[in-house]
N, C-alpha and C positions, 0 to 999 in steps of 0.2 A: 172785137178785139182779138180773137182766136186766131182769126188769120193772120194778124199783123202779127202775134206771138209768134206763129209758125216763120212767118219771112224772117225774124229777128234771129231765131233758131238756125234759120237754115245758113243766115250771112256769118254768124259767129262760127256754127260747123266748117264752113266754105274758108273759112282761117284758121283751122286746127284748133280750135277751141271745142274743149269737150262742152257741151250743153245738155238741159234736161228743160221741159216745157213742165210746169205743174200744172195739172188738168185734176187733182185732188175734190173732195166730198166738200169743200170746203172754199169759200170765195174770200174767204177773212184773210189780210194779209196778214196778221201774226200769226196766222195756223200755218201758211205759206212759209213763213218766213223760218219757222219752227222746224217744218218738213225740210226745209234746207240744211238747216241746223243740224239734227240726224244724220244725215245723209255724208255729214261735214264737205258743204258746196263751200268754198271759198268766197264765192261773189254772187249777186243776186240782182237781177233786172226788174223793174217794177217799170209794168208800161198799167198805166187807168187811163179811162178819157179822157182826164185832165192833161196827160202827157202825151194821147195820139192828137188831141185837139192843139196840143202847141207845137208838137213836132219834136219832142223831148223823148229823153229816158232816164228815170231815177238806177242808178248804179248804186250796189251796196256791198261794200269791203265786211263780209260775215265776221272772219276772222276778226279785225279792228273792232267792231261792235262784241263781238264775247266778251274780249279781253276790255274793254273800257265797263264794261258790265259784271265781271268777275267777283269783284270785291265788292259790291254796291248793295247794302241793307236796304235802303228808306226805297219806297215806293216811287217818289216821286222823282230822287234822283236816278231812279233805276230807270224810271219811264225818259227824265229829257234825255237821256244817253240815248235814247233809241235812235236816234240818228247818228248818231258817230260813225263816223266812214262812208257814210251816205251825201255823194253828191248828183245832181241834174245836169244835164248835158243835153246838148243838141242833139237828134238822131244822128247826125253825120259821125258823132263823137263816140258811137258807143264800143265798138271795137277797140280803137285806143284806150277809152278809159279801162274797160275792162282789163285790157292787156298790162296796164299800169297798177291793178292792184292782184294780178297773181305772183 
């Protein structure tokens, strides 16, 4: 998957999109996702096998996901938000979509 990261890096670069690879101590994607967090990325590309295996890519508006998570106590409502903002797409799709949620 390393490589495909790097080709996915280099097509969003290749369109003026700022990008970062996370290569982190860490494979967990909440640590990833955390690491982004930080750093305050706006958007977050989640490629697994499951998505080089279909030819997809999970996209995820950060911003949309904080702020749906903001106010949220209980555990469990705090967990189903984790996907807010998070939709799948085709590879072909990934630059569009990206560009649609900066």
């Amino acid at each position: 998957p390393a490589t495909e990261l790097l080709r996915l890096a280099a097509e969003l670069r290749a369109q003026e999109l700022a990008t970062e690879v996370y290569f982190g101590p860490s494979g967990k994607l909440r640590d990833q996702l955390a690491f982004a967090n930080e750093r305050q990325i706006p958007v977050a590309v989640i490629v697994g096998e499951d998505e080089l295996k279909a030819g997809t890519v999970s996209v995820k508006n950060l911003r949309e996901g904080l702020q749906a998570r903001a106010e949220l106590q209980d555990r469990e409502a705090f967990r189903a938000a984790g996907k807010t903002g998070q939709v799948t797409v085709a590879r072909t799709e990934l630059v569009a979509t990206v560009r649609s949620m900066l």
